[in-house]
C-alpha positions as CSV (number, residue, x, y, z in Angstrom):
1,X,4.8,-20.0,-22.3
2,X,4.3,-19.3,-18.8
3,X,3.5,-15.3,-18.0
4,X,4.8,-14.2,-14.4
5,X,3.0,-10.8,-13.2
6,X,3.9,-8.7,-10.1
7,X,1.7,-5.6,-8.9
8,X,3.1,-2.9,-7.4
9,X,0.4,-0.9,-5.2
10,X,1.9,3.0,-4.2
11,X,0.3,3.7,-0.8
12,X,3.3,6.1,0.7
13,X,1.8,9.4,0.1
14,X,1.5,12.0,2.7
15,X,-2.2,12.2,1.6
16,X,-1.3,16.2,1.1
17,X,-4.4,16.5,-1.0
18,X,-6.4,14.8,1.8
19,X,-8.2,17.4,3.3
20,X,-11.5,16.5,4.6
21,X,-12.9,18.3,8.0
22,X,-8.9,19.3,8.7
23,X,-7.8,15.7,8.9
24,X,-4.5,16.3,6.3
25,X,-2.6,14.9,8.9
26,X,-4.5,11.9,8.5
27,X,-2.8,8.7,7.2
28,X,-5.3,7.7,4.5
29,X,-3.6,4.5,3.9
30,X,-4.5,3.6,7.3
31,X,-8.2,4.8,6.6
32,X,-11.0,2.2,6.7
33,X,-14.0,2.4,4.7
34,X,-16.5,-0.3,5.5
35,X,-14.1,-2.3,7.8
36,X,-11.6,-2.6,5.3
37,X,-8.0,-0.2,5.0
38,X,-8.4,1.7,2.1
39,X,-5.4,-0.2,0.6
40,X,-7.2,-3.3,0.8
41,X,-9.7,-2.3,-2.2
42,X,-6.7,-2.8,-4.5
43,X,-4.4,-5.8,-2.6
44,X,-7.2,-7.6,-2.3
45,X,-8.4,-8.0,-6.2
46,X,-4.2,-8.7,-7.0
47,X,-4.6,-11.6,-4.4
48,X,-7.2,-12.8,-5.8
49,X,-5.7,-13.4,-9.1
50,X,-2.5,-15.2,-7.6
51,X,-0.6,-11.7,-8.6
52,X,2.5,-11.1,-6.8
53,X,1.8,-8.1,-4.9
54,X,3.6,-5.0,-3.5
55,X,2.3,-2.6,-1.0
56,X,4.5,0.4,-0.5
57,X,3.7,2.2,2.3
58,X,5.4,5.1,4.4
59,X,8.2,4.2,6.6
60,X,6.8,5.1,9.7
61,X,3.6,2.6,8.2
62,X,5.2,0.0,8.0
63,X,5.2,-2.1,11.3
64,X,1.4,-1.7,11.5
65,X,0.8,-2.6,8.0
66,X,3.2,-6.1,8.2
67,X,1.2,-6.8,11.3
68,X,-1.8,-6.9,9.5
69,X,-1.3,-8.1,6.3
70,X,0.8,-11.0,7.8
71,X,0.2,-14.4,6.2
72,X,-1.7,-12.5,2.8
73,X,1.6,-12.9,0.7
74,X,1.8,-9.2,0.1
75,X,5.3,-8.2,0.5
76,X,5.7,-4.4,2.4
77,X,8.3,-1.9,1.1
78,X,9.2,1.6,2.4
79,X,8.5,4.3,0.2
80,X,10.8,6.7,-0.5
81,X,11.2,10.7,-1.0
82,X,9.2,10.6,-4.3
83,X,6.4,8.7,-6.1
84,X,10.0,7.4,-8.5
85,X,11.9,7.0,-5.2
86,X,8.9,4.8,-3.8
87,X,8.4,2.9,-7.3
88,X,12.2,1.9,-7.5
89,X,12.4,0.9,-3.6
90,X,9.7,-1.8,-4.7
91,X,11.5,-3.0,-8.3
């Protein structure tokens, strides 16, 4: 029997709880670390093991994420008004 799997990655937070040197407004989706988006740590292991993968990202996120994840096979999906909202948007 042949198992299917799917990952779905939440990165459409208003990164509320990100407050380093007053930068809450800061996207940390959109943050690099090391020359790599933060969300890559995580896509990038679920690619690696042929895992469907999910990136759910803010709406306003989204054309500068598809740009640069284009030709990776993750699909991109608005988030919604909750973490729930955001999880159901990707199902």
């Amino acid at each position: 029997m042949s198992l299917n799997f799917a990952c779905i990655v939440l990165a459409a937070g208003d990164s509320t709880r990100y407050n380093i040197n007053n930068f809450s407004t800061y996207n940390k989706t959109l943050l690099y670390i090391n020359n790599k988006r933060l969300y890559e740590y995580s896509t990038d292991i679920f690619l690696s093991l042929n895992i469907k993968t999910y990136l759910v990202v803010r709406k306003e996120d989204m054309e500068i994420v598809k740009k640069e994840t284009l030709g990776t096979g993750i699909t991109i999906v608005g988030g919604g008004k909750s973490r729930t909202m955001s999880v159901k948007n990707a199902l």
